[in-house]
N, C-alpha and C positions, 0 to 999 in steps of 0.2 A: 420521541420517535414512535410512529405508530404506522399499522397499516391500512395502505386505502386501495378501493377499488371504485374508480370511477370511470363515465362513460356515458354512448348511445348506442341503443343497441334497438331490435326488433321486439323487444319483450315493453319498450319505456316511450318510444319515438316510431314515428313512420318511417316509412323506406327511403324516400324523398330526404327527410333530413338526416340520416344516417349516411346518405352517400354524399351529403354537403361534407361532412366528416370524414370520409375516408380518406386517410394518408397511405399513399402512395412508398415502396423502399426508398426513394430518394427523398420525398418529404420528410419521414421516418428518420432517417437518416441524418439530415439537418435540422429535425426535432433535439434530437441527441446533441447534436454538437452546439445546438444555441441554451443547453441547457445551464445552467449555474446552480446546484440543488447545494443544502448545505453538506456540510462534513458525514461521510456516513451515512446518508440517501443512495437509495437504487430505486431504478425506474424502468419497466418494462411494457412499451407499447405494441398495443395488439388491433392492425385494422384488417378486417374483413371485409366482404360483400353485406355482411348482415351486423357488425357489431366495431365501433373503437373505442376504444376501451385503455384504459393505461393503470398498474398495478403498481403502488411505492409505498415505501417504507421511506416514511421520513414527515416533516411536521407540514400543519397547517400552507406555512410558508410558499414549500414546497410545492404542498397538490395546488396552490392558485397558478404557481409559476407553471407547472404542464396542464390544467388548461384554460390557460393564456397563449400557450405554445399548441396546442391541438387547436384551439378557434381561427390561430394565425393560418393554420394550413390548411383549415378551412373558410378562410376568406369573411369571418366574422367573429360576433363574439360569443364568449361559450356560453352555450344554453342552458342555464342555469333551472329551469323552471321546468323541463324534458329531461336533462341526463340523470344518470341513479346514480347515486354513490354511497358506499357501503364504506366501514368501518371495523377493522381490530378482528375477530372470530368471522364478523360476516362476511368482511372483505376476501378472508383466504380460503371462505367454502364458495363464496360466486367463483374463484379462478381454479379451485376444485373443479364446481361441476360443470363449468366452462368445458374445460378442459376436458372432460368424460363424455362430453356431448350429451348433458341434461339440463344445457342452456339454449340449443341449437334449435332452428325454428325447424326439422326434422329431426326428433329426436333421436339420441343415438348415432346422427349421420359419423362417419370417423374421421372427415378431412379433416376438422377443428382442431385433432392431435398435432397433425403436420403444421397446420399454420400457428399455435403455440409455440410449437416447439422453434420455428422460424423465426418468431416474434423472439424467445429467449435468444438465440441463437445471436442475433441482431445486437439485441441488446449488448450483449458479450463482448460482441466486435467494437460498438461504440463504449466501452467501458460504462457500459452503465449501471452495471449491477456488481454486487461482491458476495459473500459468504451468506449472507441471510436471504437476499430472493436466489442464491444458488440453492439453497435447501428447499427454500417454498415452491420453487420452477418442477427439482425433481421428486417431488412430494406430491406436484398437481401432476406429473408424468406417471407415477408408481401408482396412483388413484387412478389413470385413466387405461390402463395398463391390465390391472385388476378388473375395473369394470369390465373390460370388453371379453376378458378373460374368464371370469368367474357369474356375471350377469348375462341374462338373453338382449342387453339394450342394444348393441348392436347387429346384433343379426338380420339377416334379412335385408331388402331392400324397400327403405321408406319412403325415397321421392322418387318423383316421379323419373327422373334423368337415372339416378339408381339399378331404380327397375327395371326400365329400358332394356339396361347392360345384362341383369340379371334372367329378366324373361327370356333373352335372346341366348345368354350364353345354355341354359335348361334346353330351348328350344335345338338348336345344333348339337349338344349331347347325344339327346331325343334320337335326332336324326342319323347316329352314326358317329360325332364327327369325336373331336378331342375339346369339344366346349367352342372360345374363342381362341384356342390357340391355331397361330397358324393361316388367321381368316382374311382375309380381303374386307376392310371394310372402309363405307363411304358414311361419310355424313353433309346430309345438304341442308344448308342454314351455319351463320356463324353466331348466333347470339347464346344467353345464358346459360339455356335450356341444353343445347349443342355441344357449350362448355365442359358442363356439368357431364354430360354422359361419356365425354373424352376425359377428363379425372379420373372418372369410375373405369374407365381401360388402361390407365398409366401403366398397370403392372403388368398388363397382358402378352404375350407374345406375338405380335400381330405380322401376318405378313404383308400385309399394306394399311396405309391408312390414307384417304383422301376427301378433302374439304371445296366442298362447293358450295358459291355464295355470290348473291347478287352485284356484291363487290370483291375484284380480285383481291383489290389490299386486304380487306378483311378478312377473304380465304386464307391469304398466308399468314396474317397476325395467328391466325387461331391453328392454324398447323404446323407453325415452326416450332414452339414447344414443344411437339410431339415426333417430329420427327418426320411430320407426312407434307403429301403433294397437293394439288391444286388441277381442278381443272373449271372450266367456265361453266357460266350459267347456261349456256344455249344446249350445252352437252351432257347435264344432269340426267337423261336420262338413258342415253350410254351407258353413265356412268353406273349407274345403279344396276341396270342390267349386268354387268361383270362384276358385280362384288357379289361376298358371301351374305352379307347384312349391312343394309343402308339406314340409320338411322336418321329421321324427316322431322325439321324443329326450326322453323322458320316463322316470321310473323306475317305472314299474306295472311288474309282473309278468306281466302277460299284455295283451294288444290293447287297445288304446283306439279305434283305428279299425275300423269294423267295416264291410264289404260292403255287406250290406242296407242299414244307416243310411244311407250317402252317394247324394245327388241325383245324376242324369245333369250332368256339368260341361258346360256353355254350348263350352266348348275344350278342347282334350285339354289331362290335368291329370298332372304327374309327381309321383311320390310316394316319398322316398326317408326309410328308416326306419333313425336310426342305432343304434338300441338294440338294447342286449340284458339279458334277453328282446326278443322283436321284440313291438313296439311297436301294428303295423298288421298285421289280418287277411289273410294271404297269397293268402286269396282277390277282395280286390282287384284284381290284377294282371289276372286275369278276365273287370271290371269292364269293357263299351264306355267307352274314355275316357280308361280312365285306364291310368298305365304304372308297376310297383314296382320301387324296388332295398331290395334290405338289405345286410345287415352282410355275407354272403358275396360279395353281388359287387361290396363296396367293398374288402374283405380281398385277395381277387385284384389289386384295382386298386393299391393300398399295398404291396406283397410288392413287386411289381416294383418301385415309385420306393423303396422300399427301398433293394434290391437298387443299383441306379445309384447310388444318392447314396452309400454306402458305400463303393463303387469310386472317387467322388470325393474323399478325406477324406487320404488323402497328399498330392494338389494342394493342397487348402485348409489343410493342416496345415505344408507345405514357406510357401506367404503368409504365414500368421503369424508363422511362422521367420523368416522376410527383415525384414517390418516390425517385429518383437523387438529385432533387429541393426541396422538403423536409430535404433530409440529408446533404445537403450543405450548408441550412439554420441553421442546426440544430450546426455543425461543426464551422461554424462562429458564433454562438452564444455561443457558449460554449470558444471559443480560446478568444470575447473581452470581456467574462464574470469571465475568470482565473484570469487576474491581480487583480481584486477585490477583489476575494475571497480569492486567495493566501494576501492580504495585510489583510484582517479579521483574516485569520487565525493565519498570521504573529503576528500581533498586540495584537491577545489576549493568543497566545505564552509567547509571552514575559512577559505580565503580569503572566502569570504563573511559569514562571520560577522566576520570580522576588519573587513571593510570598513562592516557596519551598524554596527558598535561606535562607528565612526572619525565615521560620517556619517548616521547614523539621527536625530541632534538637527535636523539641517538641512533636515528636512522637516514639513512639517505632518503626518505620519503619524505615530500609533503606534509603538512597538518588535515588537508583535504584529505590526500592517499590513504592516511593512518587512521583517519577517521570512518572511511569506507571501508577500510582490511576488518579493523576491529568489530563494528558494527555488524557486516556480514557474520565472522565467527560468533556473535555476541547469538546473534538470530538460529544462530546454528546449532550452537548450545545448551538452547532455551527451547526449540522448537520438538523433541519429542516429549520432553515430561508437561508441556502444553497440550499435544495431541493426546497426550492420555489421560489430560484431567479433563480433557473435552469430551472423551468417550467412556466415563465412568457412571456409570448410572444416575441421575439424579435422586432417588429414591432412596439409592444407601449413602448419601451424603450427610453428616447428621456433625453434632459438635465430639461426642466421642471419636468419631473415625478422621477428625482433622489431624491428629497427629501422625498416624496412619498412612493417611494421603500424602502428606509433603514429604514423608520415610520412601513413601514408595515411588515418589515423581524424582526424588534427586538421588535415590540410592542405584547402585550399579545391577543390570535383572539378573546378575549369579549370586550376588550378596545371599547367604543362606539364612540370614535373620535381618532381612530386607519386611519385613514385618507382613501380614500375610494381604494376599492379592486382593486389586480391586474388582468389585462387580460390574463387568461390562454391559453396557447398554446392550438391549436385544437387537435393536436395530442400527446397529456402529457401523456396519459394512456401508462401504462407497458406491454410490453411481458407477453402471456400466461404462464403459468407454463411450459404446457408440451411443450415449445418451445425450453426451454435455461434448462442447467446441473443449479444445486444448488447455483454454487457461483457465475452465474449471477450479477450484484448489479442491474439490471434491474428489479428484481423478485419480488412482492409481494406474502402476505400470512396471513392467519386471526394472528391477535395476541398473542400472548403464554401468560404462565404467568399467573397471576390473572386476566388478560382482565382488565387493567386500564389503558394502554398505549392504542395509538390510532393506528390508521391502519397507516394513516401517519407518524408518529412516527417512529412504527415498521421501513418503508418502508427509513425511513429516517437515525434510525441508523444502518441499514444494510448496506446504502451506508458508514455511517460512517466506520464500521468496513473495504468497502472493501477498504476504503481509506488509513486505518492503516494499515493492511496489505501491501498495494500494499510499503507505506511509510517505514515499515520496512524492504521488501525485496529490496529496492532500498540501505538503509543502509548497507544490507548485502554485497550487488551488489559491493557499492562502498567501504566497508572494506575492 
């Protein structure tokens, strides 16, 4: 088993053949479910506007079988001679810096985190991933996390749709207001450009939002995610007249908004034009009322956070470094910590079956029932002094402390010559809640129940469970 990172992205292919590749959630979706990988394969695919891409752990075999299934859904066959594919260290610093947006054709940009983590998320729900891209998923999240945190890469605003949001929200500050909160705002155009600077308001408080566009359908595709209204093309510039800031990103060739046409606005109205050609008559600006920006004095604004975020990209790039060398620590401990555990679990199997053999007549259960009762307690049994050899340092593991270790995995934690404690890993603590979907096995959570199991417990036999699970879908896999 190994790790891969393959794909088309903006950095390897043109735009043109990147969006021949883009899968769709429901493509996505029946990507998963026509998958057949072997035992112990996870797979997480990631399609953007600008990159797909799919991340797995698992063999040769495997990465032909997803992209076979990526060309299907892109109605060809995979392009073997344009996509990149990375390998083992490289493969899980590309979904690192992915993830940090130090892949991103605007460096720095932050949606990339959300669609990531959407992509995991996915994954999740199609059972496609287990314990090992659970750790590599929130290791590319704690990296991007960090970056944005501790680096300048994201600051600022670097494209142009960005900027937009960003000029305008300074500009209304400037003038009094509360920023964008609050604001009336229009945008006329529904294409990328339009998109993109309605993203960059998702979190804002808006008092209105409306979408005008040569096509009604259009207007409402792009405004129903958002929450907003629709009004026609004939009345664009009504419309613009009553709003706080009208954002202009259409593809005509020449003005859509023109001087004369527009009413005196009831309140000074900003008008910021991301196209090019420009979009809105320059003599606007002119206009009592009203205030323009375009493309040149968003360019000025972009050049500089440029400039900055570039200067940050050995800091964010030395982070991924570190958390790389964390998870590769983390991956070799877990692969010479398997034989063990598989022979624990082996060994105290057997005695289980040895004992329903002996005594499974002397119940009113089934040989089915008693096999499932035992089992469960068997996993239950097993499943903390498992969790703690999983979170022992790999570092202080040596042949004098093996005897140590199994004193201290199967002795009781009040035993007073329970032989002395292990060194915990520095970084053993679990994924946030609101990082990972439910069936995480990385997740804690307070106790249920009458509160007489432990937190550890808990935390322990949920790994259990995801164990059995994962154990019966492999029986299934291979019935």
């Amino acid at each position: 088993m190994r790790f891969y990172a393959v794909g088309l992205n903006h950095e390897c292919t043109s735009l043109e053949q990147t969006e021949t590749f883009a899968l769709s959630a429901e493509e996505q979706e029946a990507l998963y479910a026509n998958l057949s990988l072997s035992a112990d394969a996870e797979v997480v695919v990631l399609s953007t506007c600008n990159r797909t891409e799919a991340y797995l752990y698992g063999t040769e075999a495997d990465l032909r079988q997803v992209k076979a299934l990526i060309g299907q859904g892109g109605g060809t066959r995979w392009p073997e001679e344009t996509a990149f594919q990375e390998r083992d260290e490289a493969a899980v610093r590309h979904l690192l810096q992915v993830t940090s947006g130090l892949r991103s054709v605007v460096l720095g940009e932050r949606q990339i985190f959300a669609q990531v983590k959407a992509a995991y998320e996915r994954a999740v729900d199609a059972g496609g991933i287990h314990s090992v891209m659970h750790r590599l998923f929130h290791t590319a999240f704690r990296a991007a996390k960090r970056v944005s945190s501790e680096t300048g890469l994201g600051r600022g605003a670097a494209s142009v749709s960005t900027a937009a949001v960003e000029m305008a929200r300074q500009d209304l500050s400037e003038a009094g207001g509360e920023g964008l909160r609050d604001t009336e705002i229009v945008l006329v155009g529904a294409g990328k450009m339009g998109r993109l600077a309605l993203e960059a308001l998702a979190d804002e408080s808006l008092a209105s939002l409306t979408v005008v566009n040569r096509s009604p359908d259009r207007a409402r595709e792009v405004a129903s995610p958002f929450g907003g209204d629709t009004e026609p093309w004939a009345d664009r510039h009504r419309a613009v007249a009553t709003a706080d800031l009208a954002l202009v990103a259409t593809g005509a060739s020449d003005p859509v908004l023109h001087a004369p046409a527009l009413p005196a606005p009831d309140e000074a109205t900003l008008v910021v034009d991301v196209a090019m050609p420009r979009n809105v008559d320059p003599a606007v600006d002119e206009r009592p009322g009203y205030r323009l920006y375009d493309l040149d004095d968003l360019e000025a604004w972009t050049a500089e956070v440029r400039e900055r975020r570039a200067d940050a990209v050995p800091e964010a790039e030395s982070i991924c470094e570190e958390l790389l060398e964390d998870f590769v620590t983390w991956v070799f401990h877990q692969q010479a910590l398997q034989p063990a555990i598989q022979a624990i679990r082996s060994t105290f199997d057997t005695i289980r079956e040895q004992e329903v053999d002996r005594h499974a007549h002397r119940t009113g259960m089934d040989r089915e029932e008693v096999d499932r009762l035992t089992e469960s307690i068997m996993q239950k049994l097993l499943a903390v002094p498992i969790v703690r050899l999983k979170n022992v340092d790999p570092e202080s593991i040596d042949f004098v402390q093996g005897i140590e270790l199994l004193h201290a995995l199967f002795a009781p934690s009040d035993e007073s010559d329970a032989g002395r404690s292990l060194a915990e890993a520095p970084d053993a603590d679990t994924p946030d809640l609101g990082e990972a979907p439910s069936r995480c096995p990385y997740m804690t959570h307070a106790p249920g129940g009458d509160g007489t199991e432990t937190e550890e417990v808990q935390k322990a036999l949920r790994l259990s469970a995801a164990h059995q699970a994962a154990s019966h879908s492999e029986e299934v896999r291979g019935g």
